[in-house]
C-alpha positions in Angstrom: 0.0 0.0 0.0 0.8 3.7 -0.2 0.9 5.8 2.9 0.3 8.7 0.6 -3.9 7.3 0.1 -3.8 4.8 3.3 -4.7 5.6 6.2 -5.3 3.7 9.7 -8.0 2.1 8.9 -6.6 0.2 5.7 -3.5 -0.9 7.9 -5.7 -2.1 10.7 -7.7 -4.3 7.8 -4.5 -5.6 6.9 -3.2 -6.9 10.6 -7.0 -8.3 11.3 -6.6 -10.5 8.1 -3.5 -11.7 8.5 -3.3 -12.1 12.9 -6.4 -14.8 12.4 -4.5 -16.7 9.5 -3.5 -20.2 10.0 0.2 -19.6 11.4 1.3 -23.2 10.7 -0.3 -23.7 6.8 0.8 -20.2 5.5 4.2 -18.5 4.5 4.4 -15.0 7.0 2.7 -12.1 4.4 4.8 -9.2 3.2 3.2 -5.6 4.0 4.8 -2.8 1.8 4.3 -0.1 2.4 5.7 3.1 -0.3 6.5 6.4 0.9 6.7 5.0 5.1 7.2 8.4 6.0 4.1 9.7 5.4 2.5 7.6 7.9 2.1 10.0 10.9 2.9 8.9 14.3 -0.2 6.9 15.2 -0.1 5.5 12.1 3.3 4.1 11.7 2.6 2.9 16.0 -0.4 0.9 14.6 2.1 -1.5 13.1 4.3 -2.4 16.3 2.5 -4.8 17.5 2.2 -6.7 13.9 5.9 -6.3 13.6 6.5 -7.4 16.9 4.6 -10.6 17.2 5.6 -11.5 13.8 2.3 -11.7 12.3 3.6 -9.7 8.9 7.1 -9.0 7.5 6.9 -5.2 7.2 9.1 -3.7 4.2 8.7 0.2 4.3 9.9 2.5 1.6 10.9 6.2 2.3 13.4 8.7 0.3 13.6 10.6 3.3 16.2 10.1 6.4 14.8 7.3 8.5 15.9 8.4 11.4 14.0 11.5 11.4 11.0 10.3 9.7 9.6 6.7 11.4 8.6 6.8 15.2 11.5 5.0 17.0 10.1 2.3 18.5 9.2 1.2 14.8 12.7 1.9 13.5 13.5 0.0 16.7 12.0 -3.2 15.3 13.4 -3.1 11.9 16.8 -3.2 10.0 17.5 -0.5 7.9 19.4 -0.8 4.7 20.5 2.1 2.2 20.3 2.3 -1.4 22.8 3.6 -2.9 23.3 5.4 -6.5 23.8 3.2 -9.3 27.4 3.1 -10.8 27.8 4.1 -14.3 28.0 0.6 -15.6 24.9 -0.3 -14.3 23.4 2.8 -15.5 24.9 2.7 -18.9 23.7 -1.4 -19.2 19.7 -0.1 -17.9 19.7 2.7 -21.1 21.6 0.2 -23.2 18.9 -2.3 -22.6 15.3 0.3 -22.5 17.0 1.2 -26.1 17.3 -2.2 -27.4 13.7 -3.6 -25.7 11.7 -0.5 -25.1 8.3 -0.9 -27.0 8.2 2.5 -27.7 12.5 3.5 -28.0 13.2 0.2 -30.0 11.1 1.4 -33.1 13.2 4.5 -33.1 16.8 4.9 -34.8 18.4 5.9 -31.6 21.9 6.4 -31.5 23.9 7.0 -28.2 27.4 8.9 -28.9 27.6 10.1 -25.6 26.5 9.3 -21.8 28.3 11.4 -19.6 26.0 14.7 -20.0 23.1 11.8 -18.6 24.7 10.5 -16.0 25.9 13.9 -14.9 22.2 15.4 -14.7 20.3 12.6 -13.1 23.4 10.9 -10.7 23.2 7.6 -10.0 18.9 7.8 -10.4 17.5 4.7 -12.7 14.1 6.5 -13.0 15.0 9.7 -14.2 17.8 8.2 -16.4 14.8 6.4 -18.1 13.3 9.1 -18.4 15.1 11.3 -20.5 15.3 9.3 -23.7 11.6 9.1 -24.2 11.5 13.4 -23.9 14.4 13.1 -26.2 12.6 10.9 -29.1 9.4 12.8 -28.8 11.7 15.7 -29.9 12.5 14.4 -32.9 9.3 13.2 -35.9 8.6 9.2 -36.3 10.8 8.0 -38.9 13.8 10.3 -38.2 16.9 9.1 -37.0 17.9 10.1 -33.2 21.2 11.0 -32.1 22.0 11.7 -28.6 25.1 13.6 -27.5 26.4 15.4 -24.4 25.8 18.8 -26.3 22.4 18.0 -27.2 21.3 16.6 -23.7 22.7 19.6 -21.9 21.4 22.5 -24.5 17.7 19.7 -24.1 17.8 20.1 -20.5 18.7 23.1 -19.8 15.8 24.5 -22.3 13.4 22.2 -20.4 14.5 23.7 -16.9 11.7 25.3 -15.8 9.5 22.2 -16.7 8.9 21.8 -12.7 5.7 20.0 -11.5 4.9 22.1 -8.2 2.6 19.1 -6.9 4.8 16.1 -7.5 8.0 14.4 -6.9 10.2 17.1 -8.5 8.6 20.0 -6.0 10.1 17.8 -3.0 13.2 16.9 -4.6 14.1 20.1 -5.5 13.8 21.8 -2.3 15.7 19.1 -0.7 18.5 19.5 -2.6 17.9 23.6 -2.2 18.4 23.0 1.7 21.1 20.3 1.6 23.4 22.6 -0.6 22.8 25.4 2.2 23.3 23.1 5.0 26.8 21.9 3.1 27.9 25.6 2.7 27.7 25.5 -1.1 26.1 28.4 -2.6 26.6 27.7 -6.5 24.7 24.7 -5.3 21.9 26.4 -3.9 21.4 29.0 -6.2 21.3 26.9 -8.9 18.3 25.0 -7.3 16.7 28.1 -6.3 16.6 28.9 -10.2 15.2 25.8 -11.0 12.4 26.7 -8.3 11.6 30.4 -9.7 12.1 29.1 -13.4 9.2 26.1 -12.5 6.6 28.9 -11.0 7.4 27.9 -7.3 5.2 29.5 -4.7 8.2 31.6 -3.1 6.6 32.0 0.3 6.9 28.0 0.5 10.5 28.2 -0.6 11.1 30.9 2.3 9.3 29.0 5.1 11.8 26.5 4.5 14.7 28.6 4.9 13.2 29.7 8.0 12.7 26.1 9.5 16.3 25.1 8.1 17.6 28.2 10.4 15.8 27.5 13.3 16.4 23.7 13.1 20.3 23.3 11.4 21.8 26.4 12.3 19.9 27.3 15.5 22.2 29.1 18.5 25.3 28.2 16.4 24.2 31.4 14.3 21.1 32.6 16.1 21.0 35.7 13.3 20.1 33.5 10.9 16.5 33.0 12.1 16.2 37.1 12.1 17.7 37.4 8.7 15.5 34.7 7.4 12.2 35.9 9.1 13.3 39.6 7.9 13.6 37.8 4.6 9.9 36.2 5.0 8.2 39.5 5.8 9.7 41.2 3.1 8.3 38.3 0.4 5.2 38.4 2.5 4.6 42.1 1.6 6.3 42.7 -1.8 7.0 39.3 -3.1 9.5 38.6 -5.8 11.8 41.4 -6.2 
């Protein structure tokens, strides 16, 4: 199940079938659960005692730090393993093989002269690897050959910059990446993702409540102007908005 569209009722369903199984006949079930850390904190409690008595194996998925994000007691029960970016072999053999078997990108003449530009933008991410030959194809008319180079992905890319979906997956990745370049002192970083915000039509109070919470919870009394500067910076957006 998603945690994004269940709730505790669902979970609860799930525990009541499986806790009156036959624990002798029956292989233990496997709940998964996508995007754990949107469970709130009753929620994620209503699986301890599941967990605990073994009547599921629970498998929870988060791109967010565990730690932070599922109640301890939870994170207590559980072993937590980290994926890790793909190399660029593994990359490289993924586009190799969506090329060659791709019902859509295995019609097309697609020719691939260069993969660095790719692996640059999207680091180590399958998904959004995949993702970028099917925009590139759609660029070109059925029947034409497709070459793809490092010059054409990054003059492709950056020209589709501001393509930012302010409801989905990019609007949180974005401004996690915004933060975690100011929290690792690296402005080119952050500006950079602030662009890409602006560019996409981000709502800027939303991107300045963040900066507020990142100075009140990561920089806190080891800088205590940064909360002032920020919340000067807030009221200022509030009133006037962009400059």
């Amino acid at each position: 199940m998603s945690a994004i569209s269940a709730g505790v009722k669902e979970v609860r369903e799930v525990i009541e079938k499986v806790k009156h199984r036959d624990l002798f006949s029956t292989n233990t079930p496997v709940l998964f659960i996508d995007e754990i850390h949107r469970f709130h904190k009753g929620q994620q409690e209503s699986l301890l005692e599941a967990v605990e008595k073994g009547w599921l194996i629970l498998i929870g998925a988060t791109t967010e730090n565990p730690s932070f994000e599922v109640v301890s007691a939870l994170l207590s029960r559980c072993h937590m393993y980290t994926l890790l970016p793909l190399s660029s072999a593994a990359l490289e053999q993924l586009l190799d093989n969506a090329l060659k078997k791709d019902v859509i990108l295995s019609k097309r003449a697609v020719r691939l002269d260069q993969m660095e530009a790719l692996l640059h933008f999207f680091g180590g991410d399958a998904r959004k690897l995949l993702n970028a030959p099917e925009l590139v194809v759609n660029i070109f008319p059925p029947g034409q050959s497709v070459v793809i180079d490092d010059t054409f992905v990054k003059a492709q890319l950056h020209k589709n910059m501001k393509l930012y979906d302010k409801t989905g997956e990019y609007h949180y990745d974005i401004i996690s990446a915004f933060i975690k370049s100011l929290r690792g002192s690296d402005p080119n970083a952050a500006i950079y993702w602030l662009a890409r915000m602006i560019e996409g039509g981000e709502d800027v109070k939303f991107i300045v409540r963040r900066m507020l919470i990142l100075a009140s919870e990561d920089i806190g009394l080891a800088d205590p102007m940064a909360l002032v500067v920020a919340n000067n910076t807030f009221q200022v957006v509030d009133v006037i908005g962009y400059p």
